[in-house]
C-alpha positions, 0 to 999 in steps of 0.5 A: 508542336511543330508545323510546316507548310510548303508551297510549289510552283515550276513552269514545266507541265505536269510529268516533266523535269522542271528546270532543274528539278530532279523529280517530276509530277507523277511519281508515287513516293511516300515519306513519314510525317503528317499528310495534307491536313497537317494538325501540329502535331510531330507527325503521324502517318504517312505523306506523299512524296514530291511526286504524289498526288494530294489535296493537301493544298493551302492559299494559291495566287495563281494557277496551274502553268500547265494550262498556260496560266501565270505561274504564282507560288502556291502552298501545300502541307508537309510535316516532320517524321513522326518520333518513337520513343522506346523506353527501357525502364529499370524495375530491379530491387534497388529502384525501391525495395527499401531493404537498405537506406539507399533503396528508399522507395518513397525517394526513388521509385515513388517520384521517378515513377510519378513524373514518367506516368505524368510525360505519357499522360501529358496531352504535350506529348500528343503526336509522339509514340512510345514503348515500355521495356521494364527490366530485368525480364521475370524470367531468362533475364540475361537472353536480348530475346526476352526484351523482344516485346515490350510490356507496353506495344508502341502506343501513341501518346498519350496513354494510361497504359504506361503508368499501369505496366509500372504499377503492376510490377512493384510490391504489394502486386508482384515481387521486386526483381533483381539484377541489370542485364542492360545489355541483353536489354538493349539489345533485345529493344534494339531488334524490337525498333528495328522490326518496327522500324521497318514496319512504319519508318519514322524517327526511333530512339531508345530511352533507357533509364536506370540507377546503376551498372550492369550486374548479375549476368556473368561473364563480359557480355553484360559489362558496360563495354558490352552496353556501349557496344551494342548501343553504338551499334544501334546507333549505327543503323539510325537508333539514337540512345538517351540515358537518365540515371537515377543517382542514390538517395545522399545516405551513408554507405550509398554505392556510387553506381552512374559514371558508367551512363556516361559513356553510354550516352555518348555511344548513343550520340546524345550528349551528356546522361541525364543524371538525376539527384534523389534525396527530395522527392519533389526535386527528384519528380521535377529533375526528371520530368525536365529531363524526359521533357528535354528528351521529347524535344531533341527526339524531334526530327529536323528532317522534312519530307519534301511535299507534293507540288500542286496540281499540274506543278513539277518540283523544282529544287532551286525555286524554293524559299524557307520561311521560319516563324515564331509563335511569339513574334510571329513574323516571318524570317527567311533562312538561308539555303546552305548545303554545308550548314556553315552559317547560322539559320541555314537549311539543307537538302538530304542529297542535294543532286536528287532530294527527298527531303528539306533538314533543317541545319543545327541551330535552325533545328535546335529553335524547332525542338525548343519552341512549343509552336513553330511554323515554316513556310517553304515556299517553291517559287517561279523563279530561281533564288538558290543554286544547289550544287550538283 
């Protein structure tokens, strides 16, 4: 999982601008991400903003200036914003019905299923919450009202209750469903995020898993234009789509049914789709447990919500130093200041004339989403060391 901690230090009393700074001891706002007391995990709950008052204090060198004392840097705790995924997983006949060949249950469903029951029971994937849509609907499949309310509620991870849901709706207990209204899906998930969104802000992105196109709604509105559509519309508001399809077993006369996902992926601003290969189940379980885990990576926020400045401090956006350290070496790197993130480790402000927030630049993000355990130390120092344009 990924830590940070930050540390303030500003020679302005409390309830004052503090050289610079455009937010001052005393405000009230919050941000998404672990509190004070910081477990490693992505993040969970609510932590204050600049202006809070907390007790989520490290090691200090120094006292408060407000009392006239020397001003030292000290450390506070923030942590990343807490990550949704909202699965939309596709249960129709040919995920396994074993009717034809190519629906070979025991080289689809059976390793597919195996490997997503395993990601939300894995203790790695403590911190993040997750939702499950299994599609098509039993009923009024081809209506985004249907997909409203997902069969498994946001839950933290991890849980039992996904691989439950997918055991209940596969054979000897129900009946395989048939067609893949993925339009009316997204769109019905999208307006479940959104509602969550609202609810308990934080980082949402749909992961939508599926072996074929569209099919069975009539007519346009569920055509793969209509998919990319609405995820492209999601995508606008803040919701990021992952893709995994799940190719045919290698048989004769098995239909070629991806190349669609394609162009959903990068509607949804994540790359290329997870293409997964059946034929081997164990090769099929492995692929997919990789792609599900690379997905739990690049979900990860890169976006800090900056943390209250000890007490008596005042937040000072140009008295603050990010220090990055790896579990493997242990050895603190400084990165870079750069608004533009036109270097290599580089960091940020989300609006550099009032920030809210520390983002970590591109590669600087990517080593945070691909590490296991990863600390930065943000340091708000008494002196200058970076000049952020107005």
């Amino acid at each position: 999982m990924v830590n940070l901690a930050s540390a303030a230090c500003s020679g302005a009393p409390e309830g004052t601008a503090g050289g610079g700074g455009s937010q001052n001891g005393t405000g009230t706002g919050t941000g998404t991400g672990a509190g004070g007391d910081y477990d490693g995990s992505f993040g969970e709950g609510d932590v204050p903003g600049p202006g809070a008052d907390s007790g989520a204090t490290g090691a200090s060198s120094g006292g408060s200036t407000a009392a006239g004392q020397a001003c030292a840097t000290e450390t506070s705790q923030a942590g990343f914003q807490q990550v949704y995924l909202a699965f939309a997983f596709d249960v129709s006949a040919s995920m396994g019905s074993n009717d034809v060949a190519w629906r070979d249950r025991s080289l689809k469903w059976d390793p597919i299923s195996a490997a997503t029951k395993q990601f939300f029971e894995d203790p790695g994937s403590t911190g993040l919450r997750a939702s499950m849509t299994l599609f098509p609907g039993p009923a009024r499949m081809c209506n985004g009202d249907t997909y409203l309310t997902p069969d498994v509620a946001m839950t933290p991870l991890p849980s039992p209750a996904f691989g439950e849901a997918m055991d209940s709706v596969v054979p000897p207990i129900a009946a395989w469903r048939i067609g893949t209204p993925t339009a009316f899906v997204i769109e019905g998930t999208t307006a479940f995020v959104e509602e969550q969104r609202r609810q308990s802000p934080g980082e949402y992105a749909i992961v939508l898993v599926t072996d074929g196109y569209p099919e069975l709604c009539t007519g346009p509105a569920n055509s793969v234009e209509a998919v990319v559509e609405r995820v492209a519309a999601a995508r606008a508001s803040g919701i990021s789509t992952f893709v995994i399809g799940v190719e045919n077993p290698p048989v004769e006369d098995a239909p070629a049914s991806l190349e669609n996902l394609r162009d959903i992926a990068a509607a949804g601003n994540t790359g290329e789709a997870f293409i997964i290969d059946t034929g081997n189940a164990a090769q099929t379980s492995a692929a997919f447990k990789e792609a599900i885990n690379e997905i739990r990576g690049a979900a990860v926020s890169c976006t800090i919500p900056i943390p209250p400045p000890p007490d008596g401090r005042s937040f000072d956006k140009q008295k603050v130093d990010v220090k990055y350290t790896s579990a493997v070496s242990s050895t603190p790197t400084t990165l870079v200041y750069d608004q533009a993130c036109a270097a290599a480790g580089t960091w940020r402000y989300d609006d550099p004339a009032n920030p809210t927030a520390i983002v970590l630049c591109d590669d600087t993000c990517a080593v945070v989403q691909s590490e296991v355990e990863v600390s930065l130390g943000v340091d708000f120092t008494c002196e200058d060391v970076i000049e952020v344009p107005l």
